[in-house]
VOFILUM-57232 format. One record per residue (C-alpha): residue in one letter; y, x negated, z negated. Coordinates in steps of 0.5 Angstrom, whole numbers, plus 500, padded with zeros to 3 digits. Example, Ala and Ser with C-alpha at 12.3 -4.5 7.8 and 13.67 -1.06 7.14 Angstrom:
# VOFILUM-57232
  resn   yy   xx   zz
     A  491  475  484
     S  498  473  486
***
This chain:
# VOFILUM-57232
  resn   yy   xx   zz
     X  459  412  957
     X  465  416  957
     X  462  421  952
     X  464  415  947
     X  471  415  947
     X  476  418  941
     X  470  420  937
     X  467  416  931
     X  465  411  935
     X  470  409  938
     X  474  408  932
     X  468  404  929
     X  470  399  936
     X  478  400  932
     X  476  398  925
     X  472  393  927
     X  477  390  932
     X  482  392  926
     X  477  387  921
     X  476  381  925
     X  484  381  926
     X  485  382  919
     X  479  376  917
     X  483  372  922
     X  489  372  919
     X  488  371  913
     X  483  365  914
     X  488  362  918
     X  493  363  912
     X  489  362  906
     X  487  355  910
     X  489  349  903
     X  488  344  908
     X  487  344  917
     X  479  345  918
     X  476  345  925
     X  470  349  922
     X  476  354  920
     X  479  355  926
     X  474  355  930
     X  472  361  926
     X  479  364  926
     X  478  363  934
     X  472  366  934
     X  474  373  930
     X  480  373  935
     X  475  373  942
     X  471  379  937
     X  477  383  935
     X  478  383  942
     X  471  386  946
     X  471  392  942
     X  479  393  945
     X  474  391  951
     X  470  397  952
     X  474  402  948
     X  480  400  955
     X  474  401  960
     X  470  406  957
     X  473  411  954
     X  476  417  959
     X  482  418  956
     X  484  411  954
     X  482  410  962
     X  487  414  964
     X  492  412  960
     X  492  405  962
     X  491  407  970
     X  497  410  969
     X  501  404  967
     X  497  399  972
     X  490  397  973
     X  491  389  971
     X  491  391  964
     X  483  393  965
     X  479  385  963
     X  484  383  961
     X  481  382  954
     X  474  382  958
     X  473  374  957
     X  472  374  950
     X  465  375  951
     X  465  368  955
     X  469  365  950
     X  464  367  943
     X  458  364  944
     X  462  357  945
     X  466  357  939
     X  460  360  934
     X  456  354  937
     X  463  349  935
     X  464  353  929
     X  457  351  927
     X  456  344  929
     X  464  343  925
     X  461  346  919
     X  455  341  919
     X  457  335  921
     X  462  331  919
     X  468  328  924
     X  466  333  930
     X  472  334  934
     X  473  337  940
     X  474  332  947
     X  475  333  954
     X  468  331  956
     X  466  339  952
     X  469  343  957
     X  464  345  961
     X  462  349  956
     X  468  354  959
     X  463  353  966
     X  461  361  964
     X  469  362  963
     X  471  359  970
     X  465  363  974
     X  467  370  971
     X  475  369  972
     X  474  367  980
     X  469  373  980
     X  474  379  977
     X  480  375  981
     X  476  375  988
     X  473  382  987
     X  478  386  983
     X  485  382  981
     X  486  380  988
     X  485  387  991
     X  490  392  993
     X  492  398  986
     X  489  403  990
     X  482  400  991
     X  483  397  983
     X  484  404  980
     X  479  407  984
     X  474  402  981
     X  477  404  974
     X  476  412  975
     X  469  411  978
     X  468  405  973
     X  463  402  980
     X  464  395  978
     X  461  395  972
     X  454  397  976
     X  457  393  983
     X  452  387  984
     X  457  381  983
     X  459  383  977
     X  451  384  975
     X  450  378  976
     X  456  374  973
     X  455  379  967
     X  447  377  967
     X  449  369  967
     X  454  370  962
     X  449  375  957
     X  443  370  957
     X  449  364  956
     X  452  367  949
     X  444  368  947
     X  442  362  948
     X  449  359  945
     X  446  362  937
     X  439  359  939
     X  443  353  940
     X  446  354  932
     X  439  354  929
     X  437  348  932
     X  444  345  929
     X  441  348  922
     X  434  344  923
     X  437  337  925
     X  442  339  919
     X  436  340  914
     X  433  334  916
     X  439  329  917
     X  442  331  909
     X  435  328  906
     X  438  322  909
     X  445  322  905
     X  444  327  899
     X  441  328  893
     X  442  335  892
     X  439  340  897
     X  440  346  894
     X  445  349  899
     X  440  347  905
     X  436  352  905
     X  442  356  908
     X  440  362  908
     X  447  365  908
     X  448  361  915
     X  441  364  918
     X  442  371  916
     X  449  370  920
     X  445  367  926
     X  440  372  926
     X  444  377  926
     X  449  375  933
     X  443  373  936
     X  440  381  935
     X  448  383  937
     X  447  378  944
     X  440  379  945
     X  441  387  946
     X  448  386  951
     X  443  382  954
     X  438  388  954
     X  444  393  956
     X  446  389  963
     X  439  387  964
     X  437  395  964
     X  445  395  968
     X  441  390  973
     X  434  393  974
     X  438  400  975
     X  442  398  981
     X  437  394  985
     X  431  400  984
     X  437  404  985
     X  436  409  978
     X  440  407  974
     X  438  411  967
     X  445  413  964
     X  442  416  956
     X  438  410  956
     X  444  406  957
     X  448  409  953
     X  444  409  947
     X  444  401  948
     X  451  400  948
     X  452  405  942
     X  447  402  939
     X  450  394  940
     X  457  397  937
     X  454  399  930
     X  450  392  930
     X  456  389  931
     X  460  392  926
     X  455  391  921
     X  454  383  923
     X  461  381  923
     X  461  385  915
     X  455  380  914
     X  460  374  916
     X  467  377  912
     X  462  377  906
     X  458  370  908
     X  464  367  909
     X  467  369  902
     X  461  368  898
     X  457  362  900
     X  462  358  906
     X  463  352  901
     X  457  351  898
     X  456  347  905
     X  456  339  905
     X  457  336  912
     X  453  330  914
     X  453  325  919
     X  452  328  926
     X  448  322  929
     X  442  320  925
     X  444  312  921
     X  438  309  925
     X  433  311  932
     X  426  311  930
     X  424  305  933
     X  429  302  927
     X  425  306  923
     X  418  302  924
     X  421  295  925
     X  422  291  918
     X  431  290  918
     X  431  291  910
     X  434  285  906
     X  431  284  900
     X  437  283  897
     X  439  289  898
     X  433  292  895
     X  434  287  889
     X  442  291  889
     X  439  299  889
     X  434  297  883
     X  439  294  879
     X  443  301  880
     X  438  305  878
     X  435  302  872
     X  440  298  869
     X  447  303  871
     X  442  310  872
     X  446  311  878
     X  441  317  879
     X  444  320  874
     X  451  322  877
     X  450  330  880
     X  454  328  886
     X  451  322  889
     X  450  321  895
     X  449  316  900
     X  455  313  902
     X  457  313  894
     X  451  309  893
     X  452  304  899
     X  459  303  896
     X  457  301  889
     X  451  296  892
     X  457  293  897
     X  452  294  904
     X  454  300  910
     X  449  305  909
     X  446  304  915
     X  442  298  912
     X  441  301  905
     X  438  307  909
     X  434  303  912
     X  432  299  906
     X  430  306  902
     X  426  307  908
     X  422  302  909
     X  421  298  903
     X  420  306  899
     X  418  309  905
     X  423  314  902
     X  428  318  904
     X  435  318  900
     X  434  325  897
     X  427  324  895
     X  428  316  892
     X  433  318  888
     X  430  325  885
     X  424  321  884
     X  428  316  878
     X  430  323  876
     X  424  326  875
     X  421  319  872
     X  426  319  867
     X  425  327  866
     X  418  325  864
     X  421  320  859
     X  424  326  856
     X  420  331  855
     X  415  327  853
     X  420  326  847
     X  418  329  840
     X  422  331  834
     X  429  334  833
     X  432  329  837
     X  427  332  843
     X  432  336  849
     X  431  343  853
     X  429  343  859
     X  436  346  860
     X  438  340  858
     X  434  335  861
     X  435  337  868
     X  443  336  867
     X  441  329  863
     X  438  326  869
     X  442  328  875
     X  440  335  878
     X  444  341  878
     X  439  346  879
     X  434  348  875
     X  430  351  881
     X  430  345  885
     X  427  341  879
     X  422  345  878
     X  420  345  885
     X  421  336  885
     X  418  335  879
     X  411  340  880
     X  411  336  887
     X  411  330  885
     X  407  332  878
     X  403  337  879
     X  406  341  874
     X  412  344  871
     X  416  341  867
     X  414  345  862
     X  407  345  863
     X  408  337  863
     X  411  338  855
     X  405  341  853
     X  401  336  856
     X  404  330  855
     X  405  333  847
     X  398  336  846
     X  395  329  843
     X  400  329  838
     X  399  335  836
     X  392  334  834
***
């Protein structure tokens, strides 16, 4: 990989190291107030601002030299960045999500990949005499050493499998919301999907690089145009992917509402009878009486606070006496009065524009899909063919 150094690529592995520091500082200064999710991300840029500085310190020739002529312990100095990334877009995500995440002591073993590869470079590098040291840089024979294969391998497959982790978060998160929210418009998550995919593309081709790095030391070959167009590869992917999140994190970060990480009840809750039927009583006299579903904003909590029940009992009451979550008991008064309106003839009649704010969504499209999936039909269909007799 020498040919790389003090080229296009290696200022691509500058500016993206540039980049990320740049984002870093600015979401670390623009925060209004502290966030866990938003400094988790700042640490993370941080780790990705330092692997390009990684590779550029020991792959490039030039550099090399530069650095060994000072002291070989400058090299890995910023090589446990890649130990360190894949646990904090895991926390990142899990904070962003779930509502009261916090990082305790019991989380440490996640720095388990971390430890192992620190004893590894200070048994089989650190502790070595500087002869030894730059002997190793200039032939850059730990990169292909068996030692440092294995630890490199375990750490790939770890940081692979930490954004695996994340999309399961997203599928908890989607099921969780519907028990809290009424308005599911940002749970697609499209913008958090395409960030994941793209790291998990990013990790999954490091993986592929060192796993080529170990299969060519143990046949004894190792295939060094194929390596390099992986590795060169991985560097414009990267570059790419952290675009993908400077623009992701400006456009559709805070369309995010953050749930209970701990579902309000287990399954066997869920098919045992636990509701009071006062609380029922209370929820009916809410929608009917106060429209409560009409609130755009509502959400369980706010719900249980205005019925005067936790919200564990009154999830479990629409759930057990509905057989309903929160988001589709509360859309389905909403669609019941959209019905009620379109129904409606003459100048006082409202625009399906003007419906769909009246009784509580926010989003045309979401309305649409609710009401065509209780009905049958869309809300304009549903005007005609409820007007249509009164036509005649």
């Amino acid at each position: 990989m020498d040919t790389i150094l003090f080229n296009f690529h290696d200022l691509l592995m500058v500016l993206t190291a540039f980049e990320c520091l740049l984002l870093a500082l600015l979401l670390a200064a623009s925060a209004k107030k502290p966030s866990l999710s938003n400094a988790l991300l700042v640490a993370f840029l941080l780790c990705h601002c330092l692997i390009p500085l990684h590779e550029l310190m020991f792959w490039g020739k030039q550099f090399r030299i530069w650095l060994l002529e000072i002291s070989p312990d400058l090299f890995f100095i910023f090589s446990f960045a890649y130990y360190l990334d894949g646990p904090l877009l895991y926390f990142f995500v899990r904070a962003l999500l779930y509502k009261d995440v916090q990082l305790r002591p019991k989380h440490s073993w996640h720095l388990l990949p971390l430890v192992i590869y620190l004893l590894h470079m200070v048994w089989n590098f650190y502790a070595l005499d500087q002869q030894s040291q730059t002997q190793l840089i200039h032939s850059q024979h730990i990169a292909y050493s068996s030692p440092h294969l294995y630890v490199e391998t375990l750490g790939r497959f770890v940081r692979a499998g930490y954004v695996l982790w994340c999309f399961l978060l997203v599928w908890r998160y989607r099921e969780q919301i519907r028990h809290e929210q009424a308005d599911l418009k940002t749970t697609d998550m499209y913008w958090l999907k395409l960030m994941l995919l793209s790291f998990l593309t990013i990790f999954t081709l490091d993986t592929v690089l060192v796993c080529l790095k170990l299969y060519g030391f143990l046949a004894n070959d190792f295939n060094m145009d194929l390596l390099n167009v992986v590795g060169l590869s991985s560097y414009y992917l990267n570059f790419v992917a952290l675009n993908i999140l400077i623009f992701l994190r400006f456009t559709s970060f805070v369309g995010v509402k953050p749930v209970r990480e701990q579902p309000l009840f287990e399954a066997k809750e869920e098919t045992t009878v636990l509701y009071d039927d006062a609380i029922a009583v209370q929820l009916d006299k809410l929608m009917t009486q106060q429209r409560f579903y009409a609130n755009p904003d509502i959400t369980l909590d706010k719900l249980a606070d205005a019925a005067g029940y936790p919200a564990k009992k009154v999830s479990l009451t629409i759930k057990q006496r509905y057989q309903q979550n929160f988001y589709e008991y509360i859309n389905s008064y909403r669609i019941a009065e959209a019905k009620r309106l379109l129904a409606e003839q003459g100048p006082a009649a409202k625009t399906i524009t003007d419906i769909y704010f009246a009784v509580g969504f926010n989003s045309k499209s979401v309305f649409n899909t609710f009401f065509k999936r209780l009905e049958g039909v869309t809300p304009s269909q549903f005007r005609e063919l409820s007007q249509a007799p009164m036509a005649k």
